[in-house]
SEMAR-771978 format. One record per residue: residue number from 0; x, y, z of N, C-alpha, C, CB in turn. Coordinates in steps of 0.02 Angstrom, whole numbers, always signed. Last residue first. Glycine has a CB too. Example, Ala and Ser with C-alpha at 12.3 -4.5 7.8 and 13.67 -1.06 7.14 Angstrom:
# SEMAR-771978
{nr = 1 nX = +642 nY = -112 nZ = +354 caX = +684 caY = -53 caZ = +357 cX = +645 cY = +2 cZ = +394 cbX = +704 cbY = -30 cbZ = +286}
{nr = 0 nX = +660 nY = -284 nZ = +390 caX = +615 caY = -225 caZ = +390 cX = +660 cY = -165 cZ = +390 cbX = +565 cbY = -224 cbZ = +452}
//
This chain:
# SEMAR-771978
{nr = 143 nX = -181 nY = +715 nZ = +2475 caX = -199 caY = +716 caZ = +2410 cX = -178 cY = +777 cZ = +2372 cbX = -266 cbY = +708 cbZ = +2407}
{nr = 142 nX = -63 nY = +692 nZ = +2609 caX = -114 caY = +730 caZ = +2584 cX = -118 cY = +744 cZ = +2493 cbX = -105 cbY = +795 cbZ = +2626}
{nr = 141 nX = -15 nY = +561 nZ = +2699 caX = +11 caY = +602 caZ = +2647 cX = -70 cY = +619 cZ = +2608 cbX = +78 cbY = +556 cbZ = +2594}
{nr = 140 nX = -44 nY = +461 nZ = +2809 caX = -8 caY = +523 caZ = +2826 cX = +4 cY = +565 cZ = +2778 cbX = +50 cbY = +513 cbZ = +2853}
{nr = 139 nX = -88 nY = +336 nZ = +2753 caX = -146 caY = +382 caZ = +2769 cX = -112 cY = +457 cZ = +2778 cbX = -189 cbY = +356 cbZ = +2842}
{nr = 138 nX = -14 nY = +293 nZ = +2581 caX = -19 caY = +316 caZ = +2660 cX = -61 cY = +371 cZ = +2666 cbX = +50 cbY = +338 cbZ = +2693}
{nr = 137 nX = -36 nY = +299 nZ = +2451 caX = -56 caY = +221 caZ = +2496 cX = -45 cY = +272 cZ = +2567 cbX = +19 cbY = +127 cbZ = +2485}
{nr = 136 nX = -149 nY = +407 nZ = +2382 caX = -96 caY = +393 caZ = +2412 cX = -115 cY = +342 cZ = +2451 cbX = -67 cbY = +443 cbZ = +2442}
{nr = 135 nX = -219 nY = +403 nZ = +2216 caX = -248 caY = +382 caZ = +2310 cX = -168 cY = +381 cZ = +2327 cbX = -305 cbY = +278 cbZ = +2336}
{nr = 134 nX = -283 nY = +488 nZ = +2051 caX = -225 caY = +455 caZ = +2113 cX = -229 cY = +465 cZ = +2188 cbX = -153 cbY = +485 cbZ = +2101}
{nr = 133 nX = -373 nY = +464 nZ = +1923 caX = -371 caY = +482 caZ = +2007 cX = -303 cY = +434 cZ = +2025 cbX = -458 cbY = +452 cbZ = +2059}
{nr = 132 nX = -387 nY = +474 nZ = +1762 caX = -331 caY = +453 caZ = +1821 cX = -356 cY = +490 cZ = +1886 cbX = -245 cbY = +480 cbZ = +1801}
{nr = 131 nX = -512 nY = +486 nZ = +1645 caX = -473 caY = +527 caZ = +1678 cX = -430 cY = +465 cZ = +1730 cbX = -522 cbY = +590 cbZ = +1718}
{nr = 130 nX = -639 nY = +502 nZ = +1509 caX = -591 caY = +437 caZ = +1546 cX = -537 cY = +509 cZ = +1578 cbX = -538 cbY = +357 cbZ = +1469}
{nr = 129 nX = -698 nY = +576 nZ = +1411 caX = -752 caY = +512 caZ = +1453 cX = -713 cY = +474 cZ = +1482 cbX = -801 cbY = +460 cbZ = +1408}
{nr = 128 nX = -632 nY = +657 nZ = +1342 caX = -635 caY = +674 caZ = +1399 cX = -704 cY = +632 cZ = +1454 cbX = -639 cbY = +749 cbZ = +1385}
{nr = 127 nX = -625 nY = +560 nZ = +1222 caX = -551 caY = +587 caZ = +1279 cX = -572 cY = +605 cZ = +1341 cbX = -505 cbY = +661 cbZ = +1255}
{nr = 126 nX = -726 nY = +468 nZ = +1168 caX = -717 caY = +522 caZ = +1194 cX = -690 cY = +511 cZ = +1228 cbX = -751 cbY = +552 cbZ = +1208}
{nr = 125 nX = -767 nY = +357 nZ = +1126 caX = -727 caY = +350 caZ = +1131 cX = -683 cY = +396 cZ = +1128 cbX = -726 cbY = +317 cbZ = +1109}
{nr = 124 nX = -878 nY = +229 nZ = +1252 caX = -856 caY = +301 caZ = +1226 cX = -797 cY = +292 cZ = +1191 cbX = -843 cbY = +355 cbZ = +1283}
{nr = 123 nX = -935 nY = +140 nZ = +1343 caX = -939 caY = +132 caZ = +1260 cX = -930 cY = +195 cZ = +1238 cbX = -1009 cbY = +104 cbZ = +1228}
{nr = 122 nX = -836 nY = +136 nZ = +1465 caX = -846 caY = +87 caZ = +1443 cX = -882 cY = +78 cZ = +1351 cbX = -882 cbY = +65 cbZ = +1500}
{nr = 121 nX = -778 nY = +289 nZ = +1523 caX = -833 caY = +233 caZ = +1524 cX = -828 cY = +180 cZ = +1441 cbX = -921 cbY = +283 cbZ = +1532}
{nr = 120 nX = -623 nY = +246 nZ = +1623 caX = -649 caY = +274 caZ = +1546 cX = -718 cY = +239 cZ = +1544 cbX = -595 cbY = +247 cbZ = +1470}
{nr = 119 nX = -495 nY = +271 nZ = +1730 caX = -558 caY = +260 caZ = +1720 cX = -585 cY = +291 cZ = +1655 cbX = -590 cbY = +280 cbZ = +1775}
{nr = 118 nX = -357 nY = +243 nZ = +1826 caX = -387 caY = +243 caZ = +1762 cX = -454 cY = +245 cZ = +1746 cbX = -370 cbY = +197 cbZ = +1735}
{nr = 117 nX = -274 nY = +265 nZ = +1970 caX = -347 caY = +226 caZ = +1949 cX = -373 cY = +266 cZ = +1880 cbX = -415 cbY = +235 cbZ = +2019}
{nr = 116 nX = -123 nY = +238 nZ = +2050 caX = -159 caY = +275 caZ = +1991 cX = -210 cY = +233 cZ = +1968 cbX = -113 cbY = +292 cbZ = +1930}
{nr = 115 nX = -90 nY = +244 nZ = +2228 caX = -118 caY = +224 caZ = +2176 cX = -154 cY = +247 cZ = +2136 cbX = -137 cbY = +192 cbZ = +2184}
{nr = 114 nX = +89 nY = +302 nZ = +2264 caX = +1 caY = +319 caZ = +2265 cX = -20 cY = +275 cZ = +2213 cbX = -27 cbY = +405 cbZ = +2245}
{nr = 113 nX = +215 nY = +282 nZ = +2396 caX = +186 caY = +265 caZ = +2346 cX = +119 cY = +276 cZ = +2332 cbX = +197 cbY = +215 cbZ = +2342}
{nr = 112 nX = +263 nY = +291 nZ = +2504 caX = +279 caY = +348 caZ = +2482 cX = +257 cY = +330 cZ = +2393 cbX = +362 cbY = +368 cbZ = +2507}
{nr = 111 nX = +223 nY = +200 nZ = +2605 caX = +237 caY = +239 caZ = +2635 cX = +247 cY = +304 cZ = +2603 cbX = +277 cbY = +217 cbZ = +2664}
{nr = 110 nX = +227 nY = +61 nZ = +2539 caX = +175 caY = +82 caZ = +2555 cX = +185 cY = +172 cZ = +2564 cbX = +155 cbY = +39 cbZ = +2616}
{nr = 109 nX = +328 nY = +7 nZ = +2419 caX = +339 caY = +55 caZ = +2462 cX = +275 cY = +87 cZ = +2486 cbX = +383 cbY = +99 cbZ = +2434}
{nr = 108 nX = +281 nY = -78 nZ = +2299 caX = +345 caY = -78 caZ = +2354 cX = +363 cY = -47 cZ = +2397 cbX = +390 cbY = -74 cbZ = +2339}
{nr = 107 nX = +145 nY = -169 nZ = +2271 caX = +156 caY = -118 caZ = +2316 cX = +217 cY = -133 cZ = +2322 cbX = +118 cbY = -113 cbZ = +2377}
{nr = 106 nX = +69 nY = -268 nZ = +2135 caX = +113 caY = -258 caZ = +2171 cX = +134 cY = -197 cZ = +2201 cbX = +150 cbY = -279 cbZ = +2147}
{nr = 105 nX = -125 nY = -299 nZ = +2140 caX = -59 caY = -235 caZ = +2115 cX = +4 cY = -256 cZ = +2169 cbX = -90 cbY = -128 cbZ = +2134}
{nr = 104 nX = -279 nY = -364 nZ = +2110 caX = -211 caY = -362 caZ = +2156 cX = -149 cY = -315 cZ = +2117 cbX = -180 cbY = -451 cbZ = +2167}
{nr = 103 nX = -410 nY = -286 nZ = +2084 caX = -370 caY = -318 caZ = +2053 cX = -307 cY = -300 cZ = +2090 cbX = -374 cbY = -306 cbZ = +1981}
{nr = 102 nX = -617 nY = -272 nZ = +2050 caX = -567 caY = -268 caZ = +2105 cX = -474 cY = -291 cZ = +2036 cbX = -600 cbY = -354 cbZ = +2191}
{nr = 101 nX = -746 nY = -148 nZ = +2061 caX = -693 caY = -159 caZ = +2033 cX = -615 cY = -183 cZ = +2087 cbX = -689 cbY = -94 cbZ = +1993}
{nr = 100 nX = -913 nY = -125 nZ = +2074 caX = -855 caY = -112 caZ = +2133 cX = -785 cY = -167 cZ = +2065 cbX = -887 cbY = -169 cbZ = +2252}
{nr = 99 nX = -1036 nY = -103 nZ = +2033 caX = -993 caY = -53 caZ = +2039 cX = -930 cY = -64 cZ = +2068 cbX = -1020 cbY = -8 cbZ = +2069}
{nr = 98 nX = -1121 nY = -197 nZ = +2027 caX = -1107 caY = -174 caZ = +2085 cX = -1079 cY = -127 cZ = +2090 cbX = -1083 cbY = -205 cbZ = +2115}
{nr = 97 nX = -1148 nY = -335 nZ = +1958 caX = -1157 caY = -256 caZ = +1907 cX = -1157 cY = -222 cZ = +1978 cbX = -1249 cbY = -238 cbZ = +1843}
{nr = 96 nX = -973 nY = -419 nZ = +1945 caX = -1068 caY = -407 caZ = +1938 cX = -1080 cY = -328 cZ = +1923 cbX = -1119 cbY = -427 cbZ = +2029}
{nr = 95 nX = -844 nY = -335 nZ = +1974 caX = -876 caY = -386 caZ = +2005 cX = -971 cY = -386 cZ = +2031 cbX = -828 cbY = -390 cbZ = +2064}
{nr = 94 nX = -717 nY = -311 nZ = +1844 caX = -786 caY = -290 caZ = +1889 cX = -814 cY = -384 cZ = +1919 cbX = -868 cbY = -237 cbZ = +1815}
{nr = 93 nX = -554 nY = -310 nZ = +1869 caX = -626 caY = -379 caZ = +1858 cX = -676 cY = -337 cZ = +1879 cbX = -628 cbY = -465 cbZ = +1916}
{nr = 92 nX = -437 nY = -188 nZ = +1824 caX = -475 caY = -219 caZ = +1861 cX = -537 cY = -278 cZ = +1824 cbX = -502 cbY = -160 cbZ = +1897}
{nr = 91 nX = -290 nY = -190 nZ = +1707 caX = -372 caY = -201 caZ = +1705 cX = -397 cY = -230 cZ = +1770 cbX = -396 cbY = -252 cbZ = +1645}
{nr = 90 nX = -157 nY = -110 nZ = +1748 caX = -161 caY = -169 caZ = +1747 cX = -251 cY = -164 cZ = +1763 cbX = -103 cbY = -206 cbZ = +1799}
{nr = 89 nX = -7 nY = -33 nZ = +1661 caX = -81 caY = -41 caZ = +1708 cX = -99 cY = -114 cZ = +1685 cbX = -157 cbY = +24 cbZ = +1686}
{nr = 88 nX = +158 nY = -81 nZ = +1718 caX = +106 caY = -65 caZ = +1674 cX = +18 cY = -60 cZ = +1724 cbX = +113 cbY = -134 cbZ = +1608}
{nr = 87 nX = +264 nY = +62 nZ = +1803 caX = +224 caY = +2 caZ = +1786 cX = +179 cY = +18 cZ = +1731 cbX = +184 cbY = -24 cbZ = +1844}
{nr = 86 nX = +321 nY = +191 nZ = +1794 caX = +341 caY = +134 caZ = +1768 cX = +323 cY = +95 cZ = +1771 cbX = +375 cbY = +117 cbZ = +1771}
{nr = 85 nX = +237 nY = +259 nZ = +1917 caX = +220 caY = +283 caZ = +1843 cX = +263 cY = +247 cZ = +1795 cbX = +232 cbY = +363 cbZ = +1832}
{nr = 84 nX = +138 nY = +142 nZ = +2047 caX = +207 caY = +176 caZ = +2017 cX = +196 cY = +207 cZ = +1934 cbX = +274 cbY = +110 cbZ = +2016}
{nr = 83 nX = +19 nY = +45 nZ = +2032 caX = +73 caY = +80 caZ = +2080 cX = +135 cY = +90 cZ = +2066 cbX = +82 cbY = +50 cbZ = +2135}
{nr = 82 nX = -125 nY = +77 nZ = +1935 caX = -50 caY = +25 caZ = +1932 cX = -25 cY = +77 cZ = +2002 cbX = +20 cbY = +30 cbZ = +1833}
{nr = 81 nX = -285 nY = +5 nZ = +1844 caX = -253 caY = +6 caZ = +1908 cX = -156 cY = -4 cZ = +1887 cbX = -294 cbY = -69 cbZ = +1959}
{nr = 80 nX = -436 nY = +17 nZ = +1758 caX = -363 caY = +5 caZ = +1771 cX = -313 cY = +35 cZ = +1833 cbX = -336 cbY = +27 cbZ = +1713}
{nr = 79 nX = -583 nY = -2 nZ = +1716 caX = -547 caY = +25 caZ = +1760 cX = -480 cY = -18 cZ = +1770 cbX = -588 cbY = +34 cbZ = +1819}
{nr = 78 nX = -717 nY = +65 nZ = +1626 caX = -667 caY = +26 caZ = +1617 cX = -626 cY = +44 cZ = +1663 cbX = -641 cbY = +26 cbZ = +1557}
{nr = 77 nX = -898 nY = +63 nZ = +1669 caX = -846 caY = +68 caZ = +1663 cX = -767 cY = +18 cZ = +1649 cbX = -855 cbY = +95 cbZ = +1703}
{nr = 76 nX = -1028 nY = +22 nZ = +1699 caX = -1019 caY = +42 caZ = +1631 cX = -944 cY = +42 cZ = +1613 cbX = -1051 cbY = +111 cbZ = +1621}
{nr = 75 nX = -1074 nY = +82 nZ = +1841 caX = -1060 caY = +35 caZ = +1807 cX = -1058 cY = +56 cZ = +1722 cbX = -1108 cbY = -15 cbZ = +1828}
{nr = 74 nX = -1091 nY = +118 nZ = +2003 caX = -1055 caY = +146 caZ = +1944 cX = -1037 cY = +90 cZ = +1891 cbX = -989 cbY = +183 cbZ = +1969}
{nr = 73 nX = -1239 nY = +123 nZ = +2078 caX = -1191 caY = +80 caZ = +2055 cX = -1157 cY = +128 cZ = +2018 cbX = -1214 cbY = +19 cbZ = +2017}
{nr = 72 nX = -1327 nY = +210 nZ = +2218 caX = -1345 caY = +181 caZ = +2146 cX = -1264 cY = +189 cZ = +2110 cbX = -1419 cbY = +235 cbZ = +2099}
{nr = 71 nX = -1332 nY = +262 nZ = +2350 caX = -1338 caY = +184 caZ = +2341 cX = -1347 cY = +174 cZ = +2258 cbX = -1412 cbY = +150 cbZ = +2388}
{nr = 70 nX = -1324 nY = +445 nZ = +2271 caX = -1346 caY = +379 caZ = +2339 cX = -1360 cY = +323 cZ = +2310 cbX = -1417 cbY = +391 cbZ = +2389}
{nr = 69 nX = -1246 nY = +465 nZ = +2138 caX = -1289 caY = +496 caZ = +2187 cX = -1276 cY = +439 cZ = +2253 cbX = -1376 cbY = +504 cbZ = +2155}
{nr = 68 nX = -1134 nY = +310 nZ = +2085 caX = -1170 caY = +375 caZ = +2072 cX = -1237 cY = +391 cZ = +2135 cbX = -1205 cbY = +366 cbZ = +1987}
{nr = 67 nX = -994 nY = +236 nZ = +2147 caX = -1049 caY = +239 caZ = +2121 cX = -1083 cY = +320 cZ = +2107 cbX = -1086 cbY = +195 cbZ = +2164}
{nr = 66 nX = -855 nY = +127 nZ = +2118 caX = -885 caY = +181 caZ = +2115 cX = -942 cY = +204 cZ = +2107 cbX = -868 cbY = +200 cbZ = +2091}
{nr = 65 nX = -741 nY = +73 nZ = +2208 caX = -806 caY = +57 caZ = +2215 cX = -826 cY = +135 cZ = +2185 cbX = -831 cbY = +29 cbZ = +2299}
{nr = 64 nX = -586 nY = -35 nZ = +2185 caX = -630 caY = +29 caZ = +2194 cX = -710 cY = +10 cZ = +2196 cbX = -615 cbY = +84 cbZ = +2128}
{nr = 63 nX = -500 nY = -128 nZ = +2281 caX = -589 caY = -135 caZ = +2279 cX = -587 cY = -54 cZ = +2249 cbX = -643 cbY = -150 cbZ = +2378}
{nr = 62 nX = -364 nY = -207 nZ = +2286 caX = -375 caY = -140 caZ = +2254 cX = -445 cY = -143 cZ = +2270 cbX = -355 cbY = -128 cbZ = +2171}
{nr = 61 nX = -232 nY = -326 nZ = +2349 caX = -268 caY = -310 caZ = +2341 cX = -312 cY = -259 cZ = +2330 cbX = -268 cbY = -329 cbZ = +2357}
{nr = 60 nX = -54 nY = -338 nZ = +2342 caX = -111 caY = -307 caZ = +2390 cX = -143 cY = -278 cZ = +2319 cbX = -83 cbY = -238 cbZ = +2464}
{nr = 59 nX = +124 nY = -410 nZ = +2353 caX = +32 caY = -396 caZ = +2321 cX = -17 cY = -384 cZ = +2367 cbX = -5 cbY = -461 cbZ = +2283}
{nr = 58 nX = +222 nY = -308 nZ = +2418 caX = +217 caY = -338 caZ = +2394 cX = +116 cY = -364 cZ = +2342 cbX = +257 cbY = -367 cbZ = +2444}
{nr = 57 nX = +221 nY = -229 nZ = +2587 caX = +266 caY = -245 caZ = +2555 cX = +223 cY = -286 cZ = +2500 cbX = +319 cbY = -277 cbZ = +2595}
{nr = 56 nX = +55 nY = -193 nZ = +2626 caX = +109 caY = -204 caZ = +2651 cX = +139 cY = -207 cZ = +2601 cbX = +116 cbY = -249 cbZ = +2690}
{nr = 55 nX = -93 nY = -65 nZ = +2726 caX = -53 caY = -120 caZ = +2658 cX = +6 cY = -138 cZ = +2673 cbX = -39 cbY = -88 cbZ = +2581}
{nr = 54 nX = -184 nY = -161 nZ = +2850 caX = -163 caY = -103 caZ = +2821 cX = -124 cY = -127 cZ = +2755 cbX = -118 cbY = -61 cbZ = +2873}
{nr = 53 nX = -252 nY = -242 nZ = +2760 caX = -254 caY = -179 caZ = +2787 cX = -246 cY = -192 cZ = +2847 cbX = -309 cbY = -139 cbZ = +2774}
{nr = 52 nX = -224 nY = -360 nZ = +2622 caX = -227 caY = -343 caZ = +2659 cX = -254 cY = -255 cZ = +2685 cbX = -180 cbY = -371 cbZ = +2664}
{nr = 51 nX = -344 nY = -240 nZ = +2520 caX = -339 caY = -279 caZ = +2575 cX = -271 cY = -320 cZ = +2562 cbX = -405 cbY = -322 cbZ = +2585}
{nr = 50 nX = -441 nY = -89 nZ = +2539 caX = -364 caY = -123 caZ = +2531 cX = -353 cY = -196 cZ = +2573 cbX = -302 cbY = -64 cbZ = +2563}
{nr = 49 nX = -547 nY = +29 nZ = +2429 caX = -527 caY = -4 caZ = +2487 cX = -470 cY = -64 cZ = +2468 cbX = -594 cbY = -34 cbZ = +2521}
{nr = 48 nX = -566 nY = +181 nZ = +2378 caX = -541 caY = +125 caZ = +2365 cX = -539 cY = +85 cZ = +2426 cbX = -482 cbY = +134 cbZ = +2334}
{nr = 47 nX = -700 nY = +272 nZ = +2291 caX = -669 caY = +265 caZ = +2354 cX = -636 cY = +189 cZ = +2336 cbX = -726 cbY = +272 cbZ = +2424}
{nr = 46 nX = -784 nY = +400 nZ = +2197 caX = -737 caY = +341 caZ = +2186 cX = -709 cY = +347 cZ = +2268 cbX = -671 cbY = +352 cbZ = +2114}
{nr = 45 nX = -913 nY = +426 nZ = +2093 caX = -886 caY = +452 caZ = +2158 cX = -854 cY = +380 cZ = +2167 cbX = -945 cbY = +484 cbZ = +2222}
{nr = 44 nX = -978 nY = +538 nZ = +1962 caX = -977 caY = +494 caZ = +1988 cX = -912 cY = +472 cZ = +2060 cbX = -981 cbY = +462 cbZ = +1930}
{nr = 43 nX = -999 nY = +622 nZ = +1849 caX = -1057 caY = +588 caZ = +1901 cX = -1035 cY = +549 cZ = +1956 cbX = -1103 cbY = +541 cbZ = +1866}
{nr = 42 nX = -827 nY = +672 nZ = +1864 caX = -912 caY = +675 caZ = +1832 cX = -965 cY = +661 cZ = +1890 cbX = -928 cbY = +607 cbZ = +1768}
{nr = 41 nX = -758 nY = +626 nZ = +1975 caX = -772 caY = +632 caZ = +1923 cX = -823 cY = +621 cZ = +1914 cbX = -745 cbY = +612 cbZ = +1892}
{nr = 40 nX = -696 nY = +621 nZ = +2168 caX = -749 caY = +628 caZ = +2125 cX = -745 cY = +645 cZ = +2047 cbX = -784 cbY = +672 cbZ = +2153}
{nr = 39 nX = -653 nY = +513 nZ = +2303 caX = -639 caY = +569 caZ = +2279 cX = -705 cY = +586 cZ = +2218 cbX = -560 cbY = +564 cbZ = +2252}
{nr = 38 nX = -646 nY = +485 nZ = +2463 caX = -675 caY = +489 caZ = +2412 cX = -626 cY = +534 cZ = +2373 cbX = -744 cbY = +508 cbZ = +2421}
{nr = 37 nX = -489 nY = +396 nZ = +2493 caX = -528 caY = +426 caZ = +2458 cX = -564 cY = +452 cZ = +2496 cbX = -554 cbY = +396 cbZ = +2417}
{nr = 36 nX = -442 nY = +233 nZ = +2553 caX = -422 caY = +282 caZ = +2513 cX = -478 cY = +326 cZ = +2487 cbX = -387 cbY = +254 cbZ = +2462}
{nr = 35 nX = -461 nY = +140 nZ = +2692 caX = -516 caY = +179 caZ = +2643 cX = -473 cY = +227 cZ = +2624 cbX = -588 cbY = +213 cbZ = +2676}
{nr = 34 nX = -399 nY = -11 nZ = +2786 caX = -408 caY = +65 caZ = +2748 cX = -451 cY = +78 cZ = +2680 cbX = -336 cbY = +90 cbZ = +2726}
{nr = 33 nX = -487 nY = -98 nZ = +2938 caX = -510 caY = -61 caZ = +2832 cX = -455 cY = -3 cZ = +2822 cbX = -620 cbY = -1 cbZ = +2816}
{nr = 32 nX = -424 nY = -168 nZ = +3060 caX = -470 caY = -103 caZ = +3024 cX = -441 cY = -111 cZ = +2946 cbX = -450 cbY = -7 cbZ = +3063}
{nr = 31 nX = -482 nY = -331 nZ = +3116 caX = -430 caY = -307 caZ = +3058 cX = -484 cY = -237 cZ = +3034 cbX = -413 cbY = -381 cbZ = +2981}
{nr = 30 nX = -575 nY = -403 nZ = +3159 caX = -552 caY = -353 caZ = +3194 cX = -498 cY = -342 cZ = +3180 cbX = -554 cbY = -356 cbZ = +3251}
{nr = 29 nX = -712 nY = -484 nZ = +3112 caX = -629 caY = -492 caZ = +3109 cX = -612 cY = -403 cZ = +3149 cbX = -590 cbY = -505 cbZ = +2998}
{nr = 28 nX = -849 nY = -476 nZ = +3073 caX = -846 caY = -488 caZ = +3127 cX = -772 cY = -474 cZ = +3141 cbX = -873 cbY = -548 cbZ = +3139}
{nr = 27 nX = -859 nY = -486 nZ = +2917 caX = -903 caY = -424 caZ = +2962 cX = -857 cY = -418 cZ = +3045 cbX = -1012 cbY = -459 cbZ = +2979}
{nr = 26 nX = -841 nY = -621 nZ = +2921 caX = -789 caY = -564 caZ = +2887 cX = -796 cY = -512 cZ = +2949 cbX = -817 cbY = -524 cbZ = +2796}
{nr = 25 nX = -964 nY = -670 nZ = +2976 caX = -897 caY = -697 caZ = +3016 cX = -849 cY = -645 cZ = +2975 cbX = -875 cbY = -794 cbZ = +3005}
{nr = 24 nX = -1061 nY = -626 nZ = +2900 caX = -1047 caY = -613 caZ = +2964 cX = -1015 cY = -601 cZ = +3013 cbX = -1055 cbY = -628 cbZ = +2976}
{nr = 23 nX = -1028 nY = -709 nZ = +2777 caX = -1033 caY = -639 caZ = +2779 cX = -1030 cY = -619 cZ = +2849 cbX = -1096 cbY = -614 cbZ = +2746}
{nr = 22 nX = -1038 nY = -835 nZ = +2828 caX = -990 caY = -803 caZ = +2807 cX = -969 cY = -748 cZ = +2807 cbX = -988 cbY = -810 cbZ = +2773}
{nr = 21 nX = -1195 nY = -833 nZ = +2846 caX = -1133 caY = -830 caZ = +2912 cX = -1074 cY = -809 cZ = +2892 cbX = -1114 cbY = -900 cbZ = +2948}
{nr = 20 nX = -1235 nY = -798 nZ = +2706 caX = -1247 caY = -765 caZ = +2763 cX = -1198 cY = -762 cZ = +2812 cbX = -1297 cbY = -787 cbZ = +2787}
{nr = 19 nX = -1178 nY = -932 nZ = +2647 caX = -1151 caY = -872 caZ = +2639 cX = -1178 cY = -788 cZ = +2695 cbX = -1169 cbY = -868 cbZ = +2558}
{nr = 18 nX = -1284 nY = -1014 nZ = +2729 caX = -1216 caY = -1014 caZ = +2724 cX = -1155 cY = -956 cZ = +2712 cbX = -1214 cbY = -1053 cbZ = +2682}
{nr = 17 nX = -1389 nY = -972 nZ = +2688 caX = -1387 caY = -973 caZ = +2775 cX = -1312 cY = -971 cZ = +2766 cbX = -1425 cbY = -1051 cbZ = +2828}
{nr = 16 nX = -1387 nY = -1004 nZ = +2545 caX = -1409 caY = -931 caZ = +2573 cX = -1385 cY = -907 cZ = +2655 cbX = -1498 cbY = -931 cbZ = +2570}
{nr = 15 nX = -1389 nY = -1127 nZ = +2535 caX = -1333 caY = -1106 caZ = +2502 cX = -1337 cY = -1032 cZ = +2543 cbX = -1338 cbY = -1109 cbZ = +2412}
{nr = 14 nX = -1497 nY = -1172 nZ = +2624 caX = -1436 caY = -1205 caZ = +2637 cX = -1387 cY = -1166 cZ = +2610 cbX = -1433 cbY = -1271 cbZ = +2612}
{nr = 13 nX = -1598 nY = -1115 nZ = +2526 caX = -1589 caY = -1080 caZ = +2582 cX = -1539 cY = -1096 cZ = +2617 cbX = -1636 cbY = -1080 cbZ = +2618}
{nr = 12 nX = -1559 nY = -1197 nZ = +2400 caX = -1556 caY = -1115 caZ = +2405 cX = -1537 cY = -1081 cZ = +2464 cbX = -1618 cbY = -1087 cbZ = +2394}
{nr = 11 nX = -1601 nY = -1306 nZ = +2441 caX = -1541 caY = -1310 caZ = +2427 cX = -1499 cY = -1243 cZ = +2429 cbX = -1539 cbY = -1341 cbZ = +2370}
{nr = 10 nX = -1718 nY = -1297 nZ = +2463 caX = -1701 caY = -1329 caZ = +2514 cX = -1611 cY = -1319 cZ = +2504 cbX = -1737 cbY = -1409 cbZ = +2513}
{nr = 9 nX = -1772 nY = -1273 nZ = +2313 caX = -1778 caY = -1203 caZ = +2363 cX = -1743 cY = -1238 cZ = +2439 cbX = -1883 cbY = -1169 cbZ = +2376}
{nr = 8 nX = -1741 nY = -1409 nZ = +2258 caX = -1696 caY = -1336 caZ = +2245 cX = -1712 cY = -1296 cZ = +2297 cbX = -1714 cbY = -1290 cbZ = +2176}
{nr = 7 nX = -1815 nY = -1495 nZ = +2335 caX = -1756 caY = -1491 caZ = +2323 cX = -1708 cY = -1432 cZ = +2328 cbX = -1757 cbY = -1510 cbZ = +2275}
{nr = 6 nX = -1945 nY = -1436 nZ = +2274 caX = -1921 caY = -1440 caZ = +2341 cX = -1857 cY = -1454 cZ = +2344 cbX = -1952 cbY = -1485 cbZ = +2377}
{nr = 5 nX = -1922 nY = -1461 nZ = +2130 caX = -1925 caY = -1387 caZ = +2164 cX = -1898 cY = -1402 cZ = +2226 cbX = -2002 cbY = -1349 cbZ = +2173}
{nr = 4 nX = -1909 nY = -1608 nZ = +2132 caX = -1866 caY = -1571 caZ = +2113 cX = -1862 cY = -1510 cZ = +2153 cbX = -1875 cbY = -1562 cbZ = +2052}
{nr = 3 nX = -2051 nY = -1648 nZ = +2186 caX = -1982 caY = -1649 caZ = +2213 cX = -1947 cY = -1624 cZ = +2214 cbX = -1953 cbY = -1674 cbZ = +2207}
{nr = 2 nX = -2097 nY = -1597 nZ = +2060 caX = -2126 caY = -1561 caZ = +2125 cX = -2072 cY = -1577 cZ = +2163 cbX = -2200 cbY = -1585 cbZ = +2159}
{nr = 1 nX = -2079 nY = -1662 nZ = +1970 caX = -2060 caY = -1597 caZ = +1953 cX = -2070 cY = -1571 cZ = +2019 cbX = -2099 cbY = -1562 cbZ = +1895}
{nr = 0 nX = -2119 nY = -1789 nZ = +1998 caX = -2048 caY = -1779 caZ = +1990 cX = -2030 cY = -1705 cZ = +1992 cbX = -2025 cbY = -1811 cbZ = +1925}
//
């Protein structure tokens, strides 16, 4: 019974694995360009945003920061908030796993002359100067 089972599972794995693979592929594949807000940099650490839709538009649109440290290694630990405009409220990104990458939809009203404010505080501090604001302009035409 126990031997079945396994087989089972690892039959079920590679079905679940092939699957999300093509998925992944088929994104990969769309011919919709990325905007990329950023880099920019605190502390250790190095922040770029991506947008989706993209380009952005009128209304909810989607936030990915992604922050990580040196080469290929994660920014994690962190607390990250997100808002568009200095009369909104912020609003807590979802980390997603231990990846570094922080996502959370934001209403946009004005791509064109609006920036996004990204909050960041690590996560078990409760030091002032362990949290700062980067701001991304939504348009590519306006300089940081």
């Amino acid at each position: 019974m126990k031997q079945q089972f396994s087989v089972c599972f690892v039959r079920c794995f590679k079905r679940s694995f092939f699957i999300m693979l093509c998925a992944g592929l088929l994104s990969a594949c769309s011919n919709e360009q990325s905007v990329i807000l950023g880099p920019q940099q605190w502390q250790d650490l190095g922040f770029r945003v991506e947008t989706r839709p993209s380009p952005l538009r009128v209304g909810m649109n989607e936030f990915i920061v992604i922050a990580s440290r040196e080469e290929y290694k994660p920014g994690v630990g962190l607390v990250v908030m997100l808002r568009v405009g200095e009369d909104k409220e912020w609003r807590q990104a979802i980390q997603d796993g231990f990846t570094g990458v922080y996502r959370r939809a934001v209403k946009v009203d004005d791509p064109a002359t609006q920036s996004l404010a990204v909050h960041v505080r690590r996560a078990k501090s409760d030091d002032k100067n362990d949290e700062t604001v980067l701001f991304f302009p939504l348009s590519q035409n306006r300089a940081n």
